[in-house]
VOKOLRO-181595 format. One record per residue: residue number from 1; residue in one letter; x, y, z of N, C-alpha, C in turn. Coordinates in steps of 0.001 Angstrom, whole numbers. Atoms other than C-alpha are relative to their C-alpha. Layout:
! VOKOLRO-181595
+-----+------+---------+---------+---------+---------+---------+---------+---------+---------+---------+
| pos | code |     npx |     npy |     npz |    capx |    capy |    capz |     cpx |     cpy |     cpz |
+-----+------+---------+---------+---------+---------+---------+---------+---------+---------+---------+
| NUM |    A |       X |       Y |       Z |       X |       Y |       Z |       X |       Y |       Z |
...
+-----+------+---------+---------+---------+---------+---------+---------+---------+---------+---------+
***
This chain:
! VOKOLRO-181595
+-----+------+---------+---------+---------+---------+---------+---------+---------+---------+---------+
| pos | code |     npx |     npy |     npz |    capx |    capy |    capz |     cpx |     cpy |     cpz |
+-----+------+---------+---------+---------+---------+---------+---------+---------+---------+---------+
|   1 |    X |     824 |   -1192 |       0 |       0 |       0 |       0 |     874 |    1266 |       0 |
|   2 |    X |    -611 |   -1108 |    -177 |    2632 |    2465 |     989 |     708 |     265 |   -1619 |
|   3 |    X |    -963 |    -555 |    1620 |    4607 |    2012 |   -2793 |    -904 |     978 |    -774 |
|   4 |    X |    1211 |    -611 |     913 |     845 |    3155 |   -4223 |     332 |    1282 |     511 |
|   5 |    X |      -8 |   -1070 |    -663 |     992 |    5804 |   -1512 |     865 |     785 |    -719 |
|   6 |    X |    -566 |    -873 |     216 |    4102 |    7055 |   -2703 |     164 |     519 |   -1499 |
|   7 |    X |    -172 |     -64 |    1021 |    3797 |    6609 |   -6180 |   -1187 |     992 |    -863 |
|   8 |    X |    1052 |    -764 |     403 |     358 |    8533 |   -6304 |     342 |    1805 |     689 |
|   9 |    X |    -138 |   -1537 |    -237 |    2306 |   11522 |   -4381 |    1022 |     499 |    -863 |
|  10 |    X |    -722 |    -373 |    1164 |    5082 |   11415 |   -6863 |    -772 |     856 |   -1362 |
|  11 |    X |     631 |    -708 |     610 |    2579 |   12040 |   -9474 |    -685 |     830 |     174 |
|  12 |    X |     596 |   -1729 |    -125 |     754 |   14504 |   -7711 |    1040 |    1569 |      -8 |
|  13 |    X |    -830 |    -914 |     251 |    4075 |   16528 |   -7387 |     373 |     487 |   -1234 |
|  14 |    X |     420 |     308 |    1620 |    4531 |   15517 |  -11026 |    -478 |    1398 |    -521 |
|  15 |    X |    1565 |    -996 |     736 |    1368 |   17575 |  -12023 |     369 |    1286 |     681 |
|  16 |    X |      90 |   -1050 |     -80 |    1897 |   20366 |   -9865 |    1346 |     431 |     -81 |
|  17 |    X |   -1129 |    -456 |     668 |    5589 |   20920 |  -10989 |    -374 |     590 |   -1455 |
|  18 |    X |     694 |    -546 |    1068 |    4246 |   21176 |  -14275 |    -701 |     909 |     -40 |
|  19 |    X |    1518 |   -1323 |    -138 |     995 |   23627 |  -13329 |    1635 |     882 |      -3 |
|  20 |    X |    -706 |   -1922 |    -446 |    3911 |   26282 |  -12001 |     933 |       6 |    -812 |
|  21 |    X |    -362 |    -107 |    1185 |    6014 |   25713 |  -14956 |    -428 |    1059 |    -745 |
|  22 |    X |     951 |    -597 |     895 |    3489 |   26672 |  -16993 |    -843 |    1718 |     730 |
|  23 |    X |     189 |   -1305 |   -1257 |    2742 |   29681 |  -14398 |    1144 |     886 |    -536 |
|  24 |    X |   -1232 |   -1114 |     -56 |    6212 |   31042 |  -14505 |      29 |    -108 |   -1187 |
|  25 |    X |     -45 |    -622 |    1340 |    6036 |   30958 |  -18283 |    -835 |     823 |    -606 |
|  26 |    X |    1184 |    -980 |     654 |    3156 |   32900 |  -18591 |     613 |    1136 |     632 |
|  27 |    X |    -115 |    -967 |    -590 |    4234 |   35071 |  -15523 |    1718 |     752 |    -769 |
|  28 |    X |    -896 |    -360 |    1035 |    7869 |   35625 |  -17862 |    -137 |     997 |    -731 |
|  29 |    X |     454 |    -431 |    1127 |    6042 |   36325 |  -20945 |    -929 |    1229 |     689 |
|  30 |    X |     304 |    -772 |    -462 |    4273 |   38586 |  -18734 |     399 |    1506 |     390 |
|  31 |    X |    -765 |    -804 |    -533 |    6955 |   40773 |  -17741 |     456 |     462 |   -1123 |
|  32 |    X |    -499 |    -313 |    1715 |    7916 |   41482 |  -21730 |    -826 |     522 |    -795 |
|  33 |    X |    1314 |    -811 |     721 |    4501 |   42022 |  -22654 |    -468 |    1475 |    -349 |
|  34 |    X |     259 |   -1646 |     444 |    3531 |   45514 |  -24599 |    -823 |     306 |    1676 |
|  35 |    X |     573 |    -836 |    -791 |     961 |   46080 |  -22016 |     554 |      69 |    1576 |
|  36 |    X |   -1017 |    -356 |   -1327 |    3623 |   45729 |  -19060 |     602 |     949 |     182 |
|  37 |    X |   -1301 |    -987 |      45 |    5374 |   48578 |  -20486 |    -406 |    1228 |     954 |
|  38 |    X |     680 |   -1158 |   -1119 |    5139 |   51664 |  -17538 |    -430 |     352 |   -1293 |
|  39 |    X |    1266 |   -1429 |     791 |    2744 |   54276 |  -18873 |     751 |    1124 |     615 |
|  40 |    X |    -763 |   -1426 |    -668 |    4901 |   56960 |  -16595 |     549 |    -975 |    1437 |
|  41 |    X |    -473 |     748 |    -959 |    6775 |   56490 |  -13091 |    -708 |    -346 |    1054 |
|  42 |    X |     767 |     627 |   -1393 |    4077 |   55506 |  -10594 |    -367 |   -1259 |    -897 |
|  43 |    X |     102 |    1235 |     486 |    3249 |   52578 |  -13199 |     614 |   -1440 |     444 |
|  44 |    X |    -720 |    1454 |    -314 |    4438 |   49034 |  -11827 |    -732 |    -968 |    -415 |
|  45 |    X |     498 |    1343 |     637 |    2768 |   46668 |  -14137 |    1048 |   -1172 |      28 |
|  46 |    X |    -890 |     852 |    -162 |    5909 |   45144 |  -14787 |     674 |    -363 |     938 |
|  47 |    X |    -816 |     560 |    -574 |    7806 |   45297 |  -11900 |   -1168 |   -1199 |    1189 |
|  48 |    X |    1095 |     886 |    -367 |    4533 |   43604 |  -10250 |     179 |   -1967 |    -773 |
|  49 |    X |     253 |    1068 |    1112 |    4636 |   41042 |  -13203 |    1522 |    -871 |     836 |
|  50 |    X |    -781 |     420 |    -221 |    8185 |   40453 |  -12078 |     226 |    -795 |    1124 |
|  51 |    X |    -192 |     461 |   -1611 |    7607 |   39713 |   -8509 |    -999 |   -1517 |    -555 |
|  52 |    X |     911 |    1288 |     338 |    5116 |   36933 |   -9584 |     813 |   -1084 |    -609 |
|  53 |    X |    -816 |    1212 |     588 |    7551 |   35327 |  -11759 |     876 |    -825 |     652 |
|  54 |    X |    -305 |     289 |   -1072 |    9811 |   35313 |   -8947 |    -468 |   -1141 |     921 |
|  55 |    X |     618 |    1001 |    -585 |    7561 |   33825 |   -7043 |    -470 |   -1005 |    -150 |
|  56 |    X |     204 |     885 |    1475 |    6590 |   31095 |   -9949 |    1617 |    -739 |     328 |
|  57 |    X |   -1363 |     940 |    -203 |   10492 |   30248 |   -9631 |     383 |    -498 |    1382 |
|  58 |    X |    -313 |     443 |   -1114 |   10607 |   29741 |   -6242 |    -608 |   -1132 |     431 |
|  59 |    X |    1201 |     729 |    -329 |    7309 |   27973 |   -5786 |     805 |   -1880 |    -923 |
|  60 |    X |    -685 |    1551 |     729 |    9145 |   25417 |   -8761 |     956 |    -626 |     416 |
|  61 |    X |   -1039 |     609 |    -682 |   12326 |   24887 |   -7031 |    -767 |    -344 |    1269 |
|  62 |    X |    1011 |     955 |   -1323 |   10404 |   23889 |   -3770 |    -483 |   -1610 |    -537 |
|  63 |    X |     528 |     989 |     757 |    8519 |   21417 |   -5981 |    1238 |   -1118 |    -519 |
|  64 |    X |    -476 |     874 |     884 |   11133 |   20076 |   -7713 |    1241 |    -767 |    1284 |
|  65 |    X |    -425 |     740 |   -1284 |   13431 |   19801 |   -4285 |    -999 |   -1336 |     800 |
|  66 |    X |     721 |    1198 |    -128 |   10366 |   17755 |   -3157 |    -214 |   -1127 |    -477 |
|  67 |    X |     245 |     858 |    1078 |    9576 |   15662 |   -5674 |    1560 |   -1038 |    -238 |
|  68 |    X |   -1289 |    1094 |     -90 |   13624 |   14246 |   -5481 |    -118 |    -334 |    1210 |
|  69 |    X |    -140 |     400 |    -948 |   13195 |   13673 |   -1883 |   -1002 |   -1069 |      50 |
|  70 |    X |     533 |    1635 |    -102 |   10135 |   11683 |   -1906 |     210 |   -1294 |    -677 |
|  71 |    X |    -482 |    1564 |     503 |   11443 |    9520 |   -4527 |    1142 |    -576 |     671 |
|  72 |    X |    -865 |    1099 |    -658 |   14133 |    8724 |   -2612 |    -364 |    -254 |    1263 |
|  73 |    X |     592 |      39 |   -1049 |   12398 |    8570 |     258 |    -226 |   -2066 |     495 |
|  74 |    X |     153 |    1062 |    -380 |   12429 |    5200 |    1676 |   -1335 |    -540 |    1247 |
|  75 |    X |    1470 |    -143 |    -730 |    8886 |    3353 |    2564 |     395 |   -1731 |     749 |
|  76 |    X |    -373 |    1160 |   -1198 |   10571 |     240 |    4479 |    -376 |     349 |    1564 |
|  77 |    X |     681 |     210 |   -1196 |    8845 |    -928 |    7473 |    1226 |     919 |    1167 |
|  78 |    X |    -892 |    -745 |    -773 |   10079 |    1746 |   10385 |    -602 |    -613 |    1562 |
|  79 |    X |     193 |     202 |   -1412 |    9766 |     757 |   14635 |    -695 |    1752 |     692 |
|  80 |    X |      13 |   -1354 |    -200 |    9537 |    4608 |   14750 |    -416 |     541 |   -1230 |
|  81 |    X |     629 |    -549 |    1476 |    7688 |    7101 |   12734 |     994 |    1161 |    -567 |
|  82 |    X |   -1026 |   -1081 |    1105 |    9833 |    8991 |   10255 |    -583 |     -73 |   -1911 |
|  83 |    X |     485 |    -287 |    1377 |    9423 |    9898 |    6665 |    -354 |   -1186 |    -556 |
|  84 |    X |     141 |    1744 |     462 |    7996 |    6671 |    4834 |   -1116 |    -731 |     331 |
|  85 |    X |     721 |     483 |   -1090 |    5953 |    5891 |    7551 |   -1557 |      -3 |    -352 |
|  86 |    X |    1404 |      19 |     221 |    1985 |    5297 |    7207 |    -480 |    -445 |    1740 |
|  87 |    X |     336 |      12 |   -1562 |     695 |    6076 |   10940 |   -1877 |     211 |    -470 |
|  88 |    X |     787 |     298 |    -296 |   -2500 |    5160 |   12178 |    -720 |     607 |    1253 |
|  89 |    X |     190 |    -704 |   -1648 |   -3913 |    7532 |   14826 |   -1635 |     281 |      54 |
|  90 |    X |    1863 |    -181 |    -333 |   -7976 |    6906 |   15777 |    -331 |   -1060 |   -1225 |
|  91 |    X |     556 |     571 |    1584 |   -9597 |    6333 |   12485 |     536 |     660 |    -965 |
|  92 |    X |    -573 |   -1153 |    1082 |   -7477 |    8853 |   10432 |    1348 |    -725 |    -520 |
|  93 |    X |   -1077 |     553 |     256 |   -4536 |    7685 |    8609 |    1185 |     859 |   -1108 |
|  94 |    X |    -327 |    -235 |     329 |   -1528 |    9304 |    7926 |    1943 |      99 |    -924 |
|  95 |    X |   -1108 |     336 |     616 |    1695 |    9485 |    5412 |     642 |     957 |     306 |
|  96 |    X |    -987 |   -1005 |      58 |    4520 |   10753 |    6355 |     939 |     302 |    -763 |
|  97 |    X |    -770 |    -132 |    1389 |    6618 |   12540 |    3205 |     780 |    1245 |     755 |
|  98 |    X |   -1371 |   -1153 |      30 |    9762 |   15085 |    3217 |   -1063 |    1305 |    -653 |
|  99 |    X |     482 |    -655 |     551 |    6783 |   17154 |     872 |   -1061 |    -633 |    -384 |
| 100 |    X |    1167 |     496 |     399 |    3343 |   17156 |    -635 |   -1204 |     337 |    1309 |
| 101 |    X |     614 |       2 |   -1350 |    1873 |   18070 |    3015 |   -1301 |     364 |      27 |
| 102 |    X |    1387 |    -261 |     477 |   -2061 |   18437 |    2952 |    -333 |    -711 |    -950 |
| 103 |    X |    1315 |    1229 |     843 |   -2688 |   15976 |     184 |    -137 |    -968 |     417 |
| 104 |    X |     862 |    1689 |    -331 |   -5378 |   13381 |     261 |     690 |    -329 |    -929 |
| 105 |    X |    -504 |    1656 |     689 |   -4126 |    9956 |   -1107 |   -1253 |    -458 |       2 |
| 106 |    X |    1065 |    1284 |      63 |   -6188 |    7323 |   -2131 |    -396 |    -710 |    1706 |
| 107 |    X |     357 |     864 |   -1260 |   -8197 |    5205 |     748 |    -101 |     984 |    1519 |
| 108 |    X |      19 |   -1001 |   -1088 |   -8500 |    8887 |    2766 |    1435 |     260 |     748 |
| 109 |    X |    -953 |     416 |   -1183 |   -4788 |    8752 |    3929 |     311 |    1573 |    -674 |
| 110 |    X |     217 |   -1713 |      98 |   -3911 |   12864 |    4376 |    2032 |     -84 |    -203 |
| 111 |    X |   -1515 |    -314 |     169 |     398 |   13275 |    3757 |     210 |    1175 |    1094 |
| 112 |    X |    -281 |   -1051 |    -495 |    1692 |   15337 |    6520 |    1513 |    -185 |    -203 |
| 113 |    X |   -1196 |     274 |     -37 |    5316 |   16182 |    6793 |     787 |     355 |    1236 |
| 114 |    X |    -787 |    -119 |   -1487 |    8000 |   16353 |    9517 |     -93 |    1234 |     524 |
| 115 |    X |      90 |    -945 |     -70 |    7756 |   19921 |    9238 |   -1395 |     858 |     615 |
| 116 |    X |    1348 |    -378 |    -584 |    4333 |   20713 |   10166 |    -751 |    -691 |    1307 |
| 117 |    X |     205 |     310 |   -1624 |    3163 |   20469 |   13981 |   -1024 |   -1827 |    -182 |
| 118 |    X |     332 |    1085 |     110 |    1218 |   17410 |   13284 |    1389 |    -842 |      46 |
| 119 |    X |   -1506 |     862 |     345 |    4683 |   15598 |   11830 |     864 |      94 |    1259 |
| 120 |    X |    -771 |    -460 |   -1057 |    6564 |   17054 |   14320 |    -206 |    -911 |    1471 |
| 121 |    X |     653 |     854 |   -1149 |    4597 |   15479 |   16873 |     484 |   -1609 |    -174 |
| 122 |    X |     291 |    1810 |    -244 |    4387 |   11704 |   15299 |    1788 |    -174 |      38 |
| 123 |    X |   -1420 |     865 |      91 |    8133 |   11623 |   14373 |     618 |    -600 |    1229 |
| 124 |    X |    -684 |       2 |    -456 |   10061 |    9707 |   16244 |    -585 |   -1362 |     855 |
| 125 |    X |     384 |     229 |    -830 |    7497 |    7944 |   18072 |   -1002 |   -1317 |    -451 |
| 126 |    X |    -142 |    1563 |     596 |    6175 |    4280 |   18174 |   -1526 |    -217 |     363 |
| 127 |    X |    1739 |     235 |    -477 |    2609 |    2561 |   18656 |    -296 |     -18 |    1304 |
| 128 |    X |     214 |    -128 |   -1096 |     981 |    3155 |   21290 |     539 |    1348 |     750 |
| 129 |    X |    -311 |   -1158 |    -475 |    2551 |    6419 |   22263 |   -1338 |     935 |    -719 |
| 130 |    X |    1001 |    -773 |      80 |     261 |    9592 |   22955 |     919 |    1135 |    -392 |
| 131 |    X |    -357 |    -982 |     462 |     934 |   12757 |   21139 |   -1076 |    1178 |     240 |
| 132 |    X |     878 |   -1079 |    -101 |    -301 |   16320 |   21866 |      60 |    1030 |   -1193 |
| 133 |    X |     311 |   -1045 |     793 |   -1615 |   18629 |   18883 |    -953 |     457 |     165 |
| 134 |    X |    1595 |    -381 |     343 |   -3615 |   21207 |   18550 |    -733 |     325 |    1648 |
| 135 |    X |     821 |     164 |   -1591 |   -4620 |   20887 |   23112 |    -838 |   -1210 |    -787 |
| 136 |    X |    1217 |    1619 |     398 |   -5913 |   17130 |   21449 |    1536 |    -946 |     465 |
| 137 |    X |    -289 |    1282 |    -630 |   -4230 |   14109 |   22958 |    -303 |    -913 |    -945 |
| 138 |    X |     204 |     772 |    1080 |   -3797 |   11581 |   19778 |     535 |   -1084 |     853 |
| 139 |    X |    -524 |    1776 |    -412 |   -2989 |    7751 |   20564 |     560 |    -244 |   -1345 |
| 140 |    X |     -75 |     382 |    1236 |   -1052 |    6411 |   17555 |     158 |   -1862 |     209 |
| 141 |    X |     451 |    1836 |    -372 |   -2368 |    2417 |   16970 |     708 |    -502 |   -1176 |
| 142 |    X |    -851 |     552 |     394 |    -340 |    1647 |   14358 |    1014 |     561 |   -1173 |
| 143 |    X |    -699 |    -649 |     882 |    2438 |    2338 |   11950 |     399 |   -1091 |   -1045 |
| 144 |    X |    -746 |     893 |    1233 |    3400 |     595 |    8906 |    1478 |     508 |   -1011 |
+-----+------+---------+---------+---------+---------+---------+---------+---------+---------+---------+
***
């Protein structure tokens, strides 16, 4: 289950590497465009345009740093939860990835990452241990 897991967040990174691609080439072509050109000096069409693109290249290097980590990301059975990991806490079930954090997977399972107070919490930590997020008291029942 976990190879599907990871192989359906690969391609979701996939796809949204691509979307901001295609972002920062518009937001580019944006910054060149006749109607970017100032009109006088309070005008900032372009340098506006510019900050976006910016932000288009940054947003892609994030992505694309992600997207090499989870593939190498190793989904071998862990004693402890760390990246890889498919934790089990109530009825909720979650994957832990280096990136991708907030997507649903198939079968309801949510991707958090080490980085975000949820993650933060499970790493490290084995079945049956209680974790506090949030002022909530989680039990985690199992990890794969």
């Amino acid at each position: 289950m976990k190879a599907k897991l990871k192989e359906e967040l690969v391609a979701f990174l996939q796809n949204a590497l691509a979307t901001a691609e295609a972002a920062h080439a518009n937001a580019i072509e944006g910054t060149t465009h006749s109607e970017s050109k100032s009109e006088g000096d309070k005008d900032t069409r372009a340098t506006e345009a510019s900050y976006v693109a910016r932000g288009q290249a940054m947003r892609i290097e994030e992505l694309r740093t992600g997207l090499i980590a989870v593939e190498k990301m190793s989904i071998d059975a862990h004693e402890k939860i760390a990246s890889g990991s498919l934790v089990t806490v109530g009825e909720k079930k979650y994957f832990v990835a280096p990136a991708g954090g907030g997507t649903m997977l198939a079968g309801k399972v949510q991707v958090v990452t080490p980085k975000s107070p949820l993650g933060r919490a499970l790493c490290g930590k084995e079945e049956d241990d209680e974790v506090e997020v949030n002022a909530r008291t989680l039990t985690i029942t199992r990890i794969e």
